[in-house]
N, C-alpha and C positions, 0 to 999 in steps of 0.2 A: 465764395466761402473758402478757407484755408482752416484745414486740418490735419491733424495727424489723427493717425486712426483710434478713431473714438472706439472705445475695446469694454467690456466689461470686467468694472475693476473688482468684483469678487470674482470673477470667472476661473475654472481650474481648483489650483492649489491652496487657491486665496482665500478660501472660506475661514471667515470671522468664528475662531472659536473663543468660547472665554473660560479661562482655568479655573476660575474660581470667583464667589461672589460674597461679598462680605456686607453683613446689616447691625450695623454698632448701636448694641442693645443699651440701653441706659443713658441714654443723650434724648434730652425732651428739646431741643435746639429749634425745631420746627411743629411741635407739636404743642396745638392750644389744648385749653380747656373748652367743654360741652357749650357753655353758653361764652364766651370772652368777649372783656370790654373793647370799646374800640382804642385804648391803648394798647391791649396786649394785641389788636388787631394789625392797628401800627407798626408794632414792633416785628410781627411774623413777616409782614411786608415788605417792612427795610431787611429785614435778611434775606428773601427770597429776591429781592431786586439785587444784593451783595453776589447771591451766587446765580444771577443773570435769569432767571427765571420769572421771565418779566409780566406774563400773563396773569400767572398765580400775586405776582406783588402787585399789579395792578388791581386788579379783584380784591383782595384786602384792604389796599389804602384807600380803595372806593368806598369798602364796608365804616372805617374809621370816619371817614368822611361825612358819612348818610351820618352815623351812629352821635353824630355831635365832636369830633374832632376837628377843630379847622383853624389848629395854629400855623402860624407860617412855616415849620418845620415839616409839616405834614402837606401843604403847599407845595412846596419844593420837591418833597419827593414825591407829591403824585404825577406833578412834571415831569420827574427824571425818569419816572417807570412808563409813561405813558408817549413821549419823545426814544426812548434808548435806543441807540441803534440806528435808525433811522432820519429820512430827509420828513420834512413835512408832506410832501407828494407822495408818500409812501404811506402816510394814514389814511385808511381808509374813513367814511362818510362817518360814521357816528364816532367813531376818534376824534375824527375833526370837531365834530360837536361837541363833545368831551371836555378836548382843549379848552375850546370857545365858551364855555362853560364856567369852566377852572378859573379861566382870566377875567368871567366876566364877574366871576365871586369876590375877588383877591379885593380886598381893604386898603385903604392907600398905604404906605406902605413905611414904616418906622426905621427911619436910620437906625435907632438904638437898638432894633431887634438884630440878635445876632444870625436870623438866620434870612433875614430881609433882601442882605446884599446878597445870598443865593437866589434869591425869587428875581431878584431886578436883573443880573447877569444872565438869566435863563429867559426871560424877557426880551431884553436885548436882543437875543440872538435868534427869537422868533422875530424880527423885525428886520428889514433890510437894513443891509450897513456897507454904507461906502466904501471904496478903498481906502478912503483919509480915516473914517471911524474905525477900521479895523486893528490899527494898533493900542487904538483907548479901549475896545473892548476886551484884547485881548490882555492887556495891562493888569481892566478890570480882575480880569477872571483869574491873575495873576495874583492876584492882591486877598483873594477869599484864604477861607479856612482850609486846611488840608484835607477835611473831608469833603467841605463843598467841592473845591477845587477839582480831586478827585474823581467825584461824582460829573461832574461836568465833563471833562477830558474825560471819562471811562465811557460815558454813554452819550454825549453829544456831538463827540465829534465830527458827525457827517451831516450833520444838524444847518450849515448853510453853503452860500454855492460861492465859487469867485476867490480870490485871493483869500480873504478869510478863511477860507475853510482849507486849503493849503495848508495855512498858516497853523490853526488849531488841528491839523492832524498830523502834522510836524510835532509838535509839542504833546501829544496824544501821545505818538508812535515813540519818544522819546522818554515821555513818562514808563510805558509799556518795557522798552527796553531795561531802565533802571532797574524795574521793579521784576522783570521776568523772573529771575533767579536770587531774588531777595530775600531773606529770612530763612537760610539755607534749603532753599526749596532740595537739591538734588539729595541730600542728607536726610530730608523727612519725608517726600514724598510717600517713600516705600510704607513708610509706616501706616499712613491713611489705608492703605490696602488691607491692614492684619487685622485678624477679628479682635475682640476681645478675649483674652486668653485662659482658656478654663483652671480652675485651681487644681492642682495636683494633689492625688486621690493615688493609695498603695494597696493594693492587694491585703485584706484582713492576714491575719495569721491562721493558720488550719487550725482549727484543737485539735488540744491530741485526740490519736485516733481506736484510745483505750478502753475497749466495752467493759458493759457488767459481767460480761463473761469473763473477760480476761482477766481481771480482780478477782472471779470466784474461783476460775482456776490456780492463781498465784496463791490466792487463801489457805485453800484447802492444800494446793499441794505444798505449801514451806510449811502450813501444820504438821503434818506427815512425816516433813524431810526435821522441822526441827523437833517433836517428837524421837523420830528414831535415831537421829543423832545425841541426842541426850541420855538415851536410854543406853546407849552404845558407849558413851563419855562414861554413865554410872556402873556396867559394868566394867569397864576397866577399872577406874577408882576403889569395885569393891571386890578385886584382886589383890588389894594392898602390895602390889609389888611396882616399883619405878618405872620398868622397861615401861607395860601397857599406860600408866597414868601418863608418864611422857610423850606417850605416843598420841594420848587420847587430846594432851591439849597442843601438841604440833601441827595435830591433824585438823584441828578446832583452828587454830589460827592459819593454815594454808586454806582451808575453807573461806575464811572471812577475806585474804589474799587474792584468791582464785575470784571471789566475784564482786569484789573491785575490779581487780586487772580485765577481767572477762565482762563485765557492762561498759565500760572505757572502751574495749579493744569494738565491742559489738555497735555500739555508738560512731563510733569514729567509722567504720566500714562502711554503714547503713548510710549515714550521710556523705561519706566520699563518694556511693555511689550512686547517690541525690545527684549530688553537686556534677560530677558527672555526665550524667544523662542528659543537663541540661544543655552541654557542649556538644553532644553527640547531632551529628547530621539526623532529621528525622526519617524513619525509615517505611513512613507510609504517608502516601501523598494525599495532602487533605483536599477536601471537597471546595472545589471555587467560590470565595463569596460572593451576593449577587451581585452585579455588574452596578456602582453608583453607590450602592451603599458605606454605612458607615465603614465595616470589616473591607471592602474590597480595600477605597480609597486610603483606610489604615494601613493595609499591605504594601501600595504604591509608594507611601511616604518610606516607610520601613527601607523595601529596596533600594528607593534615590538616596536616602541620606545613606547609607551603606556601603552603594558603589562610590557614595559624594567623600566620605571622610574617611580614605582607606590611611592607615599607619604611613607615616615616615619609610621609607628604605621597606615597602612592603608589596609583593603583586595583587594588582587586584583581583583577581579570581581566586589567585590562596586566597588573602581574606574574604573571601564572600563564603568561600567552601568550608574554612576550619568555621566561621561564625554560625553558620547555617541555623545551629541546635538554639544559641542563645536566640539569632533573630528571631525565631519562630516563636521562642518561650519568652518572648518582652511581649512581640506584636501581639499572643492571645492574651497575655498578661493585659496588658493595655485595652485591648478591646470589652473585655471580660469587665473590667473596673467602670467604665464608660458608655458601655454601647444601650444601656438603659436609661442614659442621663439628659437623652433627646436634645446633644449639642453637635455642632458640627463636626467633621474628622477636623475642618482647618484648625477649631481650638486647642488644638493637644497638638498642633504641628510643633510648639514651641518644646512638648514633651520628649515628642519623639526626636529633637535634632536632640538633646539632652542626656536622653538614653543612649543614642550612638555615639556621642560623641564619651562616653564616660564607658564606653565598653573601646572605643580606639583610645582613650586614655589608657585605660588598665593594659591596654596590648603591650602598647607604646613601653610603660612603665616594667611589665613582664610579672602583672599580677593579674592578670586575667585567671592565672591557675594557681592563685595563690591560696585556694584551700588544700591544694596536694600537700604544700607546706605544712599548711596548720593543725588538716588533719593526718599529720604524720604518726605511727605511734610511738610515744616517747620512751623512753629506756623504761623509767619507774614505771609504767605500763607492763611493758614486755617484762620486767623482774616479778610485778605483784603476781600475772595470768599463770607465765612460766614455775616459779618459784611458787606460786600459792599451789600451783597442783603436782608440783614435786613433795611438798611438805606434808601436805592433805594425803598422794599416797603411800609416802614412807609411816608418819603415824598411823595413818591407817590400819597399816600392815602388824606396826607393834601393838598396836591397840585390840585388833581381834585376833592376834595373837595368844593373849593374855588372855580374854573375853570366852576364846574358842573352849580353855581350856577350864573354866569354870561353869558357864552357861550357855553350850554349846547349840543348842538348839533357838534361846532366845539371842543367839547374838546372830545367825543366818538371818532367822527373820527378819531382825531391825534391821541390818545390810541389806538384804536384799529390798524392806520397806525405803531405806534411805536414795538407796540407788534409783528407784524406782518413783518415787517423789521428787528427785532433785534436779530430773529432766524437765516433766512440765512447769515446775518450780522456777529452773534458770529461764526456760524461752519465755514463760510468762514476765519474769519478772525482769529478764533486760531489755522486752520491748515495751515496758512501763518507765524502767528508767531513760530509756533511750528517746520518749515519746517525749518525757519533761524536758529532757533537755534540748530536742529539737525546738520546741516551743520558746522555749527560752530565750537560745540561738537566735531562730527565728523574727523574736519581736526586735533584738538586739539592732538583726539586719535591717528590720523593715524602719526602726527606727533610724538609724543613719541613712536609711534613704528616703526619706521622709526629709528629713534636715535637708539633704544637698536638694531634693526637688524643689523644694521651698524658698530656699537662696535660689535656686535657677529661674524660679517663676517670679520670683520679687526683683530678679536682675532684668528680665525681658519685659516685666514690667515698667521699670525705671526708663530702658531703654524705648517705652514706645511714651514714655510721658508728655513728651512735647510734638506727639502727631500734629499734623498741620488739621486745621478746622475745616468745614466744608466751603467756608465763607472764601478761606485762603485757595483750596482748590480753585475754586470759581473764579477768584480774582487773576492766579498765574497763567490756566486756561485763555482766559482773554488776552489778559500780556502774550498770549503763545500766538493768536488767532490774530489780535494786531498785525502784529510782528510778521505774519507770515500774509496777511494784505497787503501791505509794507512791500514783502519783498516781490510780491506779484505783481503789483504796479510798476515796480522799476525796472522786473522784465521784460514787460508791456510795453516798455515806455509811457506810461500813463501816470499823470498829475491825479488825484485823488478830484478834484474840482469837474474832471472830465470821467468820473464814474457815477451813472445816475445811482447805482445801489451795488452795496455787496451781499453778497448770502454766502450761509455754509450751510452743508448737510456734514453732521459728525457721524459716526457708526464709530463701533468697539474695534479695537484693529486687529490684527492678528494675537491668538494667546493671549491674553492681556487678562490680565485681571480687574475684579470693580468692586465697588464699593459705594456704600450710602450711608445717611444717615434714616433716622427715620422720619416717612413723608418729606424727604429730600430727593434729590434725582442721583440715579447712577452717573459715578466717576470711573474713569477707566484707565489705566494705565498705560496702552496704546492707544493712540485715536485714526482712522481714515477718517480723511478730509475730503472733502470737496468741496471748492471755494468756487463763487459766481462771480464775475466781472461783468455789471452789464453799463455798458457803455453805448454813446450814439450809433457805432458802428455795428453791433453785438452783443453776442456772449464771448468773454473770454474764463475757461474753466480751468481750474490746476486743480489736479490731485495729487493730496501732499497725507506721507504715512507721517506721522507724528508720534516718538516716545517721549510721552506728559516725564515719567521720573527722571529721564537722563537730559526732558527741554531741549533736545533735537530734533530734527524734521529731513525728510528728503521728500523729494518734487519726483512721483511715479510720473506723471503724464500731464502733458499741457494739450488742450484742444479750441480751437476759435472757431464758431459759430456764428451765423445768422441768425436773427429773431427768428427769422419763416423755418428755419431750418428744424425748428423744435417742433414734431406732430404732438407729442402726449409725453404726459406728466403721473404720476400716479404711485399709491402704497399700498403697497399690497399686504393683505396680512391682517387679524384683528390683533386691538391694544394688549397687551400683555403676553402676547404672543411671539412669534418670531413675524418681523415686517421688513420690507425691503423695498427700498426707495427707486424706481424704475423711468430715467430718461429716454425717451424714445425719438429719435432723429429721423429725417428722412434721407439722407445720404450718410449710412452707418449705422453698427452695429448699437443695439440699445446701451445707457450706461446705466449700469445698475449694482447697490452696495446694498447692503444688509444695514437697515439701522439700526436694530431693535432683534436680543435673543429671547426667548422665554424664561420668566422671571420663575428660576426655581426657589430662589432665597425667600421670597415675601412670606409673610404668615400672613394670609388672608384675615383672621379673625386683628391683626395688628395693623395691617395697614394693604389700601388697595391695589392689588396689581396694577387694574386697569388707570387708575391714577397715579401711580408711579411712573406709568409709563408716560401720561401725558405732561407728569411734572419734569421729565427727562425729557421728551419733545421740546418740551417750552424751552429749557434751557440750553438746546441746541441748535434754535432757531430754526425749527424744521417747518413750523407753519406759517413761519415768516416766509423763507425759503420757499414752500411749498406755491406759497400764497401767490409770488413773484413770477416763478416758472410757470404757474398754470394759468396768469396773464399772458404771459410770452406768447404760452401754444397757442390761447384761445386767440389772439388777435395780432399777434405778430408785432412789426414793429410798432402800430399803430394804437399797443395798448402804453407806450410811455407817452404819446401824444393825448391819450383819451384820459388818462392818470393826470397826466398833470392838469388839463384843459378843468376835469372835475375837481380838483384837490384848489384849484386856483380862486375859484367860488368862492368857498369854505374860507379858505387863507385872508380874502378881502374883509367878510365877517370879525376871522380871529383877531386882524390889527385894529379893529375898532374897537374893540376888548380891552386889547395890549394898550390901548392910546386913553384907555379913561383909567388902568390904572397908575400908569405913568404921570399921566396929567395932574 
């Protein structure tokens, strides 16, 4: 046996974590109805056999089958579900029977049926074929529809032995390549990953925050104040002399001056030092949110886009420091609108890039403090405050002047009644007007940010419009998996005709992200691989890490094996759980990946873990895989002699099948 050291490839630093999990609500793609015909049976079928999930499509086009479906289109693909992947010596006994079964149903067979010449080419090649016949069948299979053809090249290819099958995994592996990065796979990939993105939701406006107190107060004390002020106006007037009448309406008019200018000036202050505060670094350190939840993971996003989108010609720690106030006041902002709405933090990740990116806009632009501007106080302010309470006390003066010296004792009183009302009077009454106009303000704001969130979310929208489908995952997946048997053979040195079977075990790879539909299987963004070469001589295994979005691959570890050499096989772990896939060698250390994290995304009342998991199994070929390995251990080399020896029985049956529907 020749090896490099068999090493464990999660071992260490390797542990498979996954950032995030995504479940695309509102897609019935794979989801029947309670009772469904065996057409809609059919149909869940062929897309579960699309995205390689062959078990599950098997078991459906069986149901369509029993249920009265049995045109030749449903034919065809119960073949294709029921072959993919595999040699015929790799069906197991009642597969076999299955098959033989299938073939021994099939109706003679109508040229004019369009999907006839898919049954006959799929026939064909359950049958021995010469090296002379091998160019006519592959002509044949040349000569189908696009999606027969397809289907035939996508899951038959290891389907016969000898020059043939050379030949068709040539044109397989060819296919595989065209199509790897077709239909701009590296441009949409990413987007299968993103949830569905929550609608954008603003913070209500506060009402004002003006009691019935503070109306009774303002009531009763401008009765008072305009009381005593009139009564103060009527004694001057009934002095009949100029000075105090002039005085009395000077004073009257710096009055009305004075609180204009002075609800302006107190308005503007109040909110400058709003606006303000919300820049300001906070000055008490909040309480941790818990660790996973909504608030924590809303913070995390907060920071990365932060440190992510610092200004043009700006340090990043200044900006992290001068922003501190605002970061803090979006992120409770945000959490505060959302953290009752029982959605994920990832659907408002589209919010938060949004919010920071429009607060390093305003930087950039040098209106981040563009309320110091606005609420500056303007001249006509400072003249009405200044000038209304110069006016107010000069009249004043002439006015009880006059007053003093006719009705001396009622003019103290009204003074000192006006003075004495015109306090609670003013506080009351410019924190009423000051309240409107916050409000006012306020909706102004919330309504232009309403606007721009709304274009942001209908742009992110547009831009995930043409997410790739799970069908399409499934399909580039394979293209990747081909492609990278392909290349393991040629550094073998092995002809495909001299490998009795391949397997892969897939797991999530480092970071990666995933994604599903529902009652679909997890997709992952990075994949570990481990691919099986088993061949007369062995195992030859390559561990290859795989990024699905960028369709790159690199080769961690190549290791070649004995059949005997493999003691045990084995998964550890229950279904929905965390499980991990454990080779066990007798010269070297175990090799063992993590297949399987615990599914925190599922809604159990929506759809079942423990069957997500298996629907994610199946399409990873793990119990194929499994199935092959745990032959190996139990019987060494001696179970691809005992495989085939039984599978050979079976096959003698199947061509007598194949020969009466031919015939």
């Amino acid at each position: 046996m020749t090896t490099e050291a068999a090493t464990n490839v999660a071992d260490g630093d390797a542990y498979v974590g996954v950032q995030a999990g995504t479940v695309h609500g509102g897609i019935n793609y794979y989801t029947l109805p309670l009772n469904p015909t065996p057409e809609q049976q059919f149909e869940a079928g062929v897309k579960y056999l699309d995205a390689r999930v062959r078990d599950e499509a098997v078991r459906l086009l069986e149901r369509a089958a029993a249920g009265g479906l049995q045109t030749t289109e449903v034919q065809f693909y119960r073949l294709i579900a029921l072959l993919s992947g595999r040699t015929l010596r790799q069906l197991g006994d009642a597969e076999l029977d299955r098959l033989t079964a299938i073939c021994g149903s099939l109706l003679p067979l109508d040229a004019n049926e369009p999907w006839a010449a898919g049954v006959q080419a799929v026939l064909r090649l359950l049958t021995p074929v010469s090296p002379a016949e091998a160019e006519f069948v592959i002509k044949e299979i040349d000569a189908l529809g696009d999606r027969q053809r397809e289907s035939v090249y996508g899951h038959l290819e290891a389907l016969l032995d000898g020059t043939i099958q050379d030949e068709m995994w040539q044109r397989s592996v060819a296919l595989a390549i065209s199509r790897r990065t077709s239909d701009d796979r590296v441009d949409r990939v990413w987007k299968f990953f993103q949830p569905v993105p929550a609608q954008p939701r603003t913070r209500e406006v506060a009402p004002t925050a003006v009691t019935a107190r503070n109306w009774l107060q303002f009531g009763i004390a401008a009765a008072f104040a305009g009381l005593s002020v009139a009564s103060l106006v009527a004694l001057a007037m009934a002095t009949g002399r100029l000075g105090p009448i002039a005085g009395a309406l000077v004073g009257v008019g710096g009055l009305a001056a004075y609180v204009v200018g002075g609800a302006d000036r107190h308005y503007r202050s109040a909110r400058m030092h709003a606006k303000e505060a919300q820049l300001r670094p906070p000055t008490q350190r909040r309480p941790e949110a818990p660790t996973g939840g909504f608030a924590s993971r809303v913070d995390r996003m907060f920071n990365h886009y932060f440190a992510l989108y610092v200004p043009r010609g700006t340090d990043r720690g200044y900006w992290l420091d001068q922003t501190a106030g605002i970061r803090r006041q979006l992120r409770d902002e945000l959490v505060e609108i959302y953290r009752e709405q029982r959605i994920g933090a990832d659907r408002v990740a589209w919010l938060v890039r949004h919010l920071v990116g429009d607060v390093r806009s305003r930087w950039e632009r040098d209106t981040l403090t563009a309320h110091r501007q606005e609420l500056r106080l303007p001249v006509r302010t400072h003249i009405l405050h200044l000038g209304g309470l110069v006016l107010l006390t000069g009249g004043g003066v002439l006015a009880m002047a006059g007053s003093i010296t006719l009705e001396p004792l009622h003019a103290v009183v009204w003074l000192l009644l006006a003075v004495a009302s015109a306090v609670p009077a003013k506080r009351a009454g410019f924190r009423i007007i000051a309240e409107r106009r916050r409000v006012a303000d306020d909706d102004a704001e919330r309504l232009l940010r309403d606007q721009a969130q709304w274009a942001a979310y209908r742009k992110w929208q547009a831009k995930l419009a043409d997410s790739p489908s799970d069908a399409e995952m499934a399909a580039w997946l394979e293209h990747d998996r081909k492609v990278l048997v392909d290349q393991a053979m040629r550094q073998f040195q092995l002809h495909p005709s001299q490998v009795i079977a391949h397997a892969f075990i897939e797991a999530p790879g480092r970071a990666c992200k995933r994604a599903r539909y529902p009652r679909g299987p997890w997709r992952y963004s990075r994949y570990q691989l481990l691919l099986f070469l088993l061949t007369q001589d062995g195992v030859r295994q390559v561990d290859i890490e795989l990024d699905f979005e960028l369709a790159t691959s690199r080769i961690t570890q190549r290791l070649n094996y004995r059949f005997d050499a493999v003691a045990a096989v084995r998964i550890e772990g229950a279904a929905g759980q965390q499980q991990t896939f454990k080779l066990t060698l007798f010269n070297g250390d175990p090799v063992s990946v993590q297949v399987s994290v615990p599914d925190g995304e599922t809604d159990p009342h929506e759809d079942d873990p423990t069957k997500i998991t298996e629907l994610s199994q199946d399409a990873s070929g793990l119990s194929h895989t499994l199935h092959v390995l745990e032959g190996i251990a139990a019987e060494g080399k001696q179970w691809v002699r005992h495989r085939r020896r039984r599978a050979d029985e079976k096959i003698a049956s199947l061509a007598s099948a194949i020969r009466h529907v031919r015939d």
